[in-house]
C-alpha positions in Angstrom: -17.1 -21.5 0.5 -18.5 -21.9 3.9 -15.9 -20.3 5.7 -16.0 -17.1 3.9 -18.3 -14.8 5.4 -19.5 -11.7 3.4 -21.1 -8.6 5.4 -22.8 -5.7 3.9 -23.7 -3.2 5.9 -23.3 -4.7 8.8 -25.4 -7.4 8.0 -23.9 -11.0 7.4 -25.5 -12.2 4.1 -23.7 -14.5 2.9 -26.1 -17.0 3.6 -28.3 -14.6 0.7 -25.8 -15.3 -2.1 -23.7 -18.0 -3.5 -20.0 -17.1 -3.8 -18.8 -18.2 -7.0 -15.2 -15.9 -6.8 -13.8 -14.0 -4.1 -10.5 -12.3 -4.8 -9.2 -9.7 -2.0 -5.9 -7.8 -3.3 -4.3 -6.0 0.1 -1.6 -3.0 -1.3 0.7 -0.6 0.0 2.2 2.4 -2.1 -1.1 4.7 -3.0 -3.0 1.8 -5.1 -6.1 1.0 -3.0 -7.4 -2.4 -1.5 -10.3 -4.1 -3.4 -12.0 -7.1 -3.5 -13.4 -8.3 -6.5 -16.5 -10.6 -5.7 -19.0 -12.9 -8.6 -21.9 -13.8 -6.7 -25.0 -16.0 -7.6 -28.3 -16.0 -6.3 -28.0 -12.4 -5.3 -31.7 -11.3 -6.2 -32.3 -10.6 -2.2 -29.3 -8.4 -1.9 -30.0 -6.2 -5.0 -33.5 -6.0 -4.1 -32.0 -3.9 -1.0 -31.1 -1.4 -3.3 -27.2 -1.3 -2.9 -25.6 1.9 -4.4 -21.7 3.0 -4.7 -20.0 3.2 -1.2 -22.4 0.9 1.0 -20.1 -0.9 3.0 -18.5 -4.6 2.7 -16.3 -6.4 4.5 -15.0 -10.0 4.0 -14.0 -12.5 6.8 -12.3 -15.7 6.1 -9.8 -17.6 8.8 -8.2 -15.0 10.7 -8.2 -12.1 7.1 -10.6 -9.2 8.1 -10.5 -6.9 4.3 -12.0 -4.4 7.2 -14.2 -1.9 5.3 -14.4 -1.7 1.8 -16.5 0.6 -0.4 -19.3 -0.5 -3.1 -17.9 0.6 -6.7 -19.3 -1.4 -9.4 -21.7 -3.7 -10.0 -22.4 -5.6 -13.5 -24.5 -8.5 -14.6 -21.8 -11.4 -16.0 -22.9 -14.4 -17.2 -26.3 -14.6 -15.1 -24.4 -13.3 -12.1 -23.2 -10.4 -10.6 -19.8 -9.3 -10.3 -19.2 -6.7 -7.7 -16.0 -4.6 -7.2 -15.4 -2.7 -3.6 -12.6 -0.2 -2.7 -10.5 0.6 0.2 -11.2 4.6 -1.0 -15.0 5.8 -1.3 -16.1 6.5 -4.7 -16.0 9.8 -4.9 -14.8 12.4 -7.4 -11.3 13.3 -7.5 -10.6 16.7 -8.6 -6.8 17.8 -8.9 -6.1 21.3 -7.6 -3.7 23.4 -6.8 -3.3 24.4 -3.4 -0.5 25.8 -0.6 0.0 24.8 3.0 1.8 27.3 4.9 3.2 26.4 8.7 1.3 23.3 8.7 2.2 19.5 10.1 2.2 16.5 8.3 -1.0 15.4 10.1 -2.9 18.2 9.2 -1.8 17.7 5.6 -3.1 14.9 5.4 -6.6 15.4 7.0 -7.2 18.2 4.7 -6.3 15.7 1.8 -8.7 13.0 2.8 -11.5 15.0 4.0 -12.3 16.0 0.3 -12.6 12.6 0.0 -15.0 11.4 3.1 -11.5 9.8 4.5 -9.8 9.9 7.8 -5.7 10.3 8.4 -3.5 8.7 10.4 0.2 7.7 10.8 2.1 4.8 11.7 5.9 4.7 12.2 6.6 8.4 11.1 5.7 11.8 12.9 2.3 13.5 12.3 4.0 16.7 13.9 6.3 17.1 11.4 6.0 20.7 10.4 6.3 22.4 6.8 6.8 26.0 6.7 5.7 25.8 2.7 4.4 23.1 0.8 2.7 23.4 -2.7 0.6 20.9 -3.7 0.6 20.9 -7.4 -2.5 20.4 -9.5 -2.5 16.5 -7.9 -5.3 14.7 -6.7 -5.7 14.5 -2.9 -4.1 10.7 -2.9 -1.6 11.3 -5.5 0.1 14.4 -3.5 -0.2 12.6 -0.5 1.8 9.5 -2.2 4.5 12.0 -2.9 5.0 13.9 0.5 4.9 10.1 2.3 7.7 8.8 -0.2 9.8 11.6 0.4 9.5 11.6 3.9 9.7 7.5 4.0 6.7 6.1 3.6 3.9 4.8 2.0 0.3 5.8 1.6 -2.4 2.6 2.3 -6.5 3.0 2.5 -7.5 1.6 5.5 -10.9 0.8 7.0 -11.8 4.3 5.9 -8.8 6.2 6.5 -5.7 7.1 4.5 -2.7 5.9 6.6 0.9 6.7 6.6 3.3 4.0 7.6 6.9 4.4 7.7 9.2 2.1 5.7 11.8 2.3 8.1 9.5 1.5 11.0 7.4 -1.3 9.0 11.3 -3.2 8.4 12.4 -3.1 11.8 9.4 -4.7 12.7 10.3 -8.6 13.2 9.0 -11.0 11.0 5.5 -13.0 11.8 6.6 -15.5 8.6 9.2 -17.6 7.9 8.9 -18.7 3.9 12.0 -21.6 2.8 12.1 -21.5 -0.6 14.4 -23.6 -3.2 15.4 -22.7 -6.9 13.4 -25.5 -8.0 10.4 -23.7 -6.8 7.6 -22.8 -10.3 5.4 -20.8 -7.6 8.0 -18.1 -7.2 10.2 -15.9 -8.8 13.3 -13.6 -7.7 13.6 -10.1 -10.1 17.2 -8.9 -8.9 17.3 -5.4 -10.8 20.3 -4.1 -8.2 22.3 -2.7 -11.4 20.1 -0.2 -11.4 19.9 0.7 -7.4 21.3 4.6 -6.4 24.4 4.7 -4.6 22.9 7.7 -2.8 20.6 11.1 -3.2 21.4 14.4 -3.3 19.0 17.1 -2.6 20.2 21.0 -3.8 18.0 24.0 -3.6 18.6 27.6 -2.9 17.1 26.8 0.7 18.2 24.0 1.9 20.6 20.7 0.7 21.7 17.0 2.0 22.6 13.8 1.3 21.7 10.2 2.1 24.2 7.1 1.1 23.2 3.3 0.8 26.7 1.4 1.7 25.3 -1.9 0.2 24.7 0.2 -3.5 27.3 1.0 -5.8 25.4 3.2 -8.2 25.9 6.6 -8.9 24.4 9.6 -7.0 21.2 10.9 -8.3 20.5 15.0 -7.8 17.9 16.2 -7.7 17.5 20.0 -7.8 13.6 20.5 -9.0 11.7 20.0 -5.4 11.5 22.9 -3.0 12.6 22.3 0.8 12.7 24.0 3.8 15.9 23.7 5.2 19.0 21.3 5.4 17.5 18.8 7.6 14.2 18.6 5.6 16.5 18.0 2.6 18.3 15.2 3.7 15.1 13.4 5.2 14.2 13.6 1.6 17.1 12.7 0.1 17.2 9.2 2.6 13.2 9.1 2.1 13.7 8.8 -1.8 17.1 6.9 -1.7 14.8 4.0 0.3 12.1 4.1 -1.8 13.8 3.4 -5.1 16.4 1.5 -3.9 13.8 -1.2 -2.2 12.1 -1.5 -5.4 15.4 -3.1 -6.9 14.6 -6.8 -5.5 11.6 -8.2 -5.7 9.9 -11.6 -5.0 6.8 -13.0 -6.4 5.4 -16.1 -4.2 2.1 -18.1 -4.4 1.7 -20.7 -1.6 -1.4 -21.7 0.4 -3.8 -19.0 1.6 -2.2 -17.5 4.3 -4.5 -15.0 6.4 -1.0 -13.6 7.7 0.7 -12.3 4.8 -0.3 -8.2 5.1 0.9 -5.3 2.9 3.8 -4.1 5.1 4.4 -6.8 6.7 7.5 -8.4 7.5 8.5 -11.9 6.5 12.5 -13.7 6.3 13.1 -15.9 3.3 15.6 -18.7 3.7 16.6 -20.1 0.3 20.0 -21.4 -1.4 19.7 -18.8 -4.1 19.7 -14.5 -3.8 16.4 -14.5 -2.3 17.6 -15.1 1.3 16.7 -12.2 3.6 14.7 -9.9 4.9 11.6 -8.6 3.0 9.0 -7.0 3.0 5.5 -7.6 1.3 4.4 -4.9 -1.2 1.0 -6.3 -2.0 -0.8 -9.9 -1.5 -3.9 -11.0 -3.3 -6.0 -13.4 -1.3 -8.3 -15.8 -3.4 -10.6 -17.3 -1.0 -12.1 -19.3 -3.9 -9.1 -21.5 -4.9 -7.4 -20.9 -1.4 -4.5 -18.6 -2.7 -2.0 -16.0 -1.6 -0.1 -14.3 -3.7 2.4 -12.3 -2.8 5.0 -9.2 -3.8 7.7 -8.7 -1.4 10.3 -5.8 -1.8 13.8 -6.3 -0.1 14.1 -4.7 3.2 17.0 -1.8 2.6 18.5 -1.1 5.8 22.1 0.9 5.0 20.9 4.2 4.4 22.5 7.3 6.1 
């Protein structure tokens, strides 16, 4: 466990404790990033006192977790097992609340300022503008989760910020990794669940309608009349925002290999195999265990026919 450097509050202690497990789960889609840590010999640290959201980061061969938050800590088996989040830990009330003539950016630094969070966006337009938008008894990440997916993207706790990154955007991007997999292969598994993919989405409302289309799906079209949009052009945005989403969640492909300090939520990698699997994807989540020198990874297909 040498390599694995632990640092709380700016301070490199890992020379303080003995690292006994050290699992760091990276996600995308409004889940935060944690790391969950047993450490022995910690008497030193917790004699500094450490309390909920003091900062810890973990560095291992090329993986930064960036900052992560103090949540829990709990005696197990004469050691101390310590959990830290991407998002503070901080109460999360639900309200209701409206958001007249306001832009996507602003949205969302309202929503994370309640929580001690920072906004920004990657791949998809913080100037995006909403004449009305109703945030519905939600709590600040959940609402934000549901504007992003309608607009195309996901929601990721980052170093202290809430970030937007667009789908569309994060596929295009080209691939860092290049995984060859065969159908012999126990560390991976391919869930093909394209029966169930939408051939398109339609958005009606009294103020505005569209439609999106995915040429590679042949399901039937899903309406959805219950969500309140602006105009014609904010309706299909939505409509091809929520056709992606879905439809990308239709394949998806579990691998473990050898830790990787590469694989990234969001990122890109191409798969060649001589089964379904061959393609592009795109990785959903990735657990890192530094102990056992792990990556485990959830890739969603990358869905790239939508108009």
């Amino acid at each position: 466990m040498a390599d694995v450097t632990l640092i709380y509050e700016d301070t490199d202690i890992t020379a303080d404790v003995d690292i006994l497990e050290c699992v760091c789960r990276d996600v995308s889609g409004g889940e935060s990033d944690w790391v969950n840590l047993k450490v022995d010999h910690a008497d030193r640290w917790i004699g500094w006192g450490p309390q909920k959201n003091d900062r810890i980061q973990i560095v291992r061969s090329g993986y930064d977790s960036k900052t992560l938050y103090l949540n829990t800590i709990v005696m197990e088996d004469g050691a101390y097992r310590i959990i830290a989040t991407g998002a503070k830990c901080v109460p999360f009330p639900a309200r209701w609340q409206t958001f007249e003539d306001k832009t996507l950016a602003a949205i969302m630094g309202q929503c994370a300022g309640e929580l001690g969070m920072g906004a920004r966006q990657y791949g998809i337009s913080g100037a995006i503008r909403y004449e009305y938008m109703l945030r519905r008894n939600m709590i600040a990440p959940r609402f934000l989760e549901t504007l992003l997916n309608r607009e195309g993207a996901v929601l990721k706790s980052l170093n202290g910020d809430y970030v937007a990154i667009g789908i569309e955007y994060a596929q295009n991007i080209p691939a860092k990794h290049q995984i060859e997999l065969s159908p012999a292969q126990l560390d991976s598994a391919y869930i093909d669940r394209r029966d169930s993919a939408w051939g398109a989405v339609q958005i009606k409302t009294p103020f505005g309608s569209g439609i999106a289309r995915d040429r590679s799906a042949k399901g039937f079209t899903q309406v959805i009349t219950d969500i309140t949009v602006d105009n014609d052009a904010q309706a299909y945005r939505w409509a091809k925002g929520l056709l992606m989403l879905h439809n990308r969640g239709c394949e998806l492909l579990r691998i473990e290999s050898e830790f990787n300090p590469g694989y990234t939520a969001m990122g890109r990698i191409d798969v060649t195999s001589r089964a379904d699997a061959e393609g592009e994807w795109i990785i959903h989540e990735v657990e890192h265990d530094m102990v056992d020198g792990v990556s485990r990874i959830v890739a969603c297909r990358c869905v790239k026919d939508i108009a």
